[in-house]
N, C-alpha and C positions, 0 to 999 in steps of 0.2 A: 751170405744171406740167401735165405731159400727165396722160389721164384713165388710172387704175389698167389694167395688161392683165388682172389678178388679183385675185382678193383678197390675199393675200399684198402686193400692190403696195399694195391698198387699207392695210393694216396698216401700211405701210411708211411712208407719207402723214400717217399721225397724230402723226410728231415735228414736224410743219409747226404754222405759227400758225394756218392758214384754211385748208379749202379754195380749189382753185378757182374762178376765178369763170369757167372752160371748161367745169365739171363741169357734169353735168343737177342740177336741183335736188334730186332722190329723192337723189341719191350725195351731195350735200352734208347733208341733210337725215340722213343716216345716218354719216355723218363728226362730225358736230358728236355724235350719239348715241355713237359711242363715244369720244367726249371727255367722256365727261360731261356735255355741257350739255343736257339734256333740253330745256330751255325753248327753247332756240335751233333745236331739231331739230324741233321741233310746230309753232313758227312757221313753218318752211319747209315741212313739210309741212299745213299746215293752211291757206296760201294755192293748195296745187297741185290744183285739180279734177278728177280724174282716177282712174282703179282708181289707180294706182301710190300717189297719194299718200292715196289711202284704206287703201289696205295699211300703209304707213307709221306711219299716224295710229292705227290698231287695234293696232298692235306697239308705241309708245309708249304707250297708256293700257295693254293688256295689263302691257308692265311695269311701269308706275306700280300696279300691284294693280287696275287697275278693268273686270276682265272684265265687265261692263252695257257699260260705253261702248266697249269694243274688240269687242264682239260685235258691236254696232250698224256700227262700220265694217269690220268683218271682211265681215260681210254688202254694206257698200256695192262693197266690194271684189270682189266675187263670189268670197270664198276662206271656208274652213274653219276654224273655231277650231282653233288650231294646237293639237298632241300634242306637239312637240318643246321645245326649252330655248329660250330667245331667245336664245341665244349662237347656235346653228345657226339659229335663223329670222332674226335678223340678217347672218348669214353668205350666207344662202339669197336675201334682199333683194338683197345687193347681189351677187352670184353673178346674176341676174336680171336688171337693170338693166344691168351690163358685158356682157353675154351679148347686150342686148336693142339697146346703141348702138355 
């Protein structure tokens, strides 16, 4: 499966059983998040060293309710505690990442 052009594409991707195993790990890591599997999506991003997957990791505990530990890696992230919905800062993830590869 080629990598989303869009998000839209990206949405389209999620009648699938998996991602990718072409995808970058951030877009997998955010694919399994809106499947529901949080745990699966922390794992992927909690092995990526990186801003990216420090941004990830801060957006998962954010939505899990635990703004302490999402501030912590919002900050490792060099990004801002987010104002918006995590529907648009999910969006904006991955809007980012296709944007970036």
């Amino acid at each position: 499966m080629a990598k989303p052009n869009d998000y839209e594409d990206f949405k389209g991707t999620l009648q699938n059983g998996a991602p990718s195993n072409e995808w970058p790990d951030a877009l997998k890591a955010l694919w399994y998040d809106a499947k529901g599997d949080w745990k699966a999506s922390h794992d992927v991003a909690q092995d990526m060293e990186n801003a990216m997957g420090s941004w990830i990791h801060a957006y998962l505990h954010r939505k899990e309710g635990d703004e302490f530990n999402a501030g912590y890696w919002y900050r490792r992230a060099q990004r801002k505690f987010p104002t918006n919905s995590l529907e648009e800062e999910h969006r904006d993830i991955i809007n980012f990442i296709l944007d970036a590869n």
